[in-house]
Steps between C-alpha positions, in 0.01 A plus 500: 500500500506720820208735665570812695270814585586771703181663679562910511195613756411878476325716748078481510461849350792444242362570133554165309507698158850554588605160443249460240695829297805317547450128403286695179865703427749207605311163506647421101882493621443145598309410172798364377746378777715217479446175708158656646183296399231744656505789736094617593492872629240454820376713715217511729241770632432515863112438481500349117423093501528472896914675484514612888816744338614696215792302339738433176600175507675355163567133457721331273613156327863487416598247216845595603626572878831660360246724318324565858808544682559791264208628572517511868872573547632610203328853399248289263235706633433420875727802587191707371299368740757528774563851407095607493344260802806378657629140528220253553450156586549255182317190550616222266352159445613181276246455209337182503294501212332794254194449247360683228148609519233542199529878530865465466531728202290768678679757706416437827293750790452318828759257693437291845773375720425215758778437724455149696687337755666148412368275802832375694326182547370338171467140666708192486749571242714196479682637177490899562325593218173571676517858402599440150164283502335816624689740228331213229157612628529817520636551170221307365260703678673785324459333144126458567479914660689574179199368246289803618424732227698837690777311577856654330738312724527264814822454697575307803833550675644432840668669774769216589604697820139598711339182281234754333301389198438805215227481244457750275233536233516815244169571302281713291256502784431385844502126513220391729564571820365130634826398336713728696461490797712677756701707211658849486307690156678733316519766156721384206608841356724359283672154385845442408591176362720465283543095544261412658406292183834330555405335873395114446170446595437302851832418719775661396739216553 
């Protein structure tokens, strides 16, 4: 499994029912594409839920990384973005673990993002698996955020490069924000996932 989300940041005064029109008139290409487990249209609305900008920001789960590699570089659809926003910044993480939620067969409206540093120093760590230890408790964490009622999905992946923990958590509604803290919130306007069904629950590996 493999994260990425490219952030697409429009001007203050831009009207956001442009992007709206066209994830309403495109958003179903995806319904159905190979070797992708989910892709979540997001955007946020400078002054909506704390968002300091206006911004589309669509994140995905690959199943498959040929099947993302397509997408990116091989006119599987990026090139539309390309061609309409120019070439953003991809960020791309290694999925650590993904749960189902109760409200998994509900489409979902509202997503949160936390993005965490992964301390440098996690203590004596005579066997170097100190951060694996941490990865354990966070994905349990994520088990117990996933019980609440809104919850569609919770994934945890991590940026092996900058050391940056990902947690995402896709629901019906807002989950409580004492159990987000310090998170970006964002609009589902649509939900492809078209194997998302197929991811094993917890660790990948």
């Amino acid at each position: 499994m493999y994260a990425a989300q490219y952030e697409i940041t429009l001007p203050a005064d831009h009207d956001m029912g442009t992007i709206r029109k066209r994830v309403a008139a495109t958003g179903h290409l995806l319904d159905d594409r190979a070797g992708l487990a989910l892709k979540a249209y997001l955007v946020r609305e400078r002054g909506v839920n704390g968002s300091p900008v206006n911004q589309y920001a669509p994140f995905y789960l690959w199943q498959d990384t040929g099947a993302m590699g397509h997408f990116l570089l091989g006119g599987g659809g990026f090139q539309n973005i390309v061609r309409d926003f120019g070439r953003p910044a991809v960020r791309h993480w290694t999925g650590a673990a993904v749960t189902a939620g109760p409200a998994r067969g509900t489409l979902p409206r509202t997503a949160t993002r936390r993005l965490t540093p992964l301390p440098a120093g996690l203590g004596p760590d005579p066997d170097g698996l100190a951060l694996g230890r941490l990865l354990a408790e966070e994905t349990a964490a994520l088990r117990e955020l996933a019980r609440h009622p809104a919850v569609h999905t919770a994934a945890l992946a991590v940026d092996p490069h900058h050391w940056q923990l990902l947690r995402l958590v896709l629901g019906t509604d807002p989950v409580p924000a004492s159990e987000h803290d310090g998170t970006d919130r964002y609009e589902v306007l649509h939900l492809s996932a078209p194997h998302l069904t197929e991811l094993p629950e917890g660790h990948p590996w």
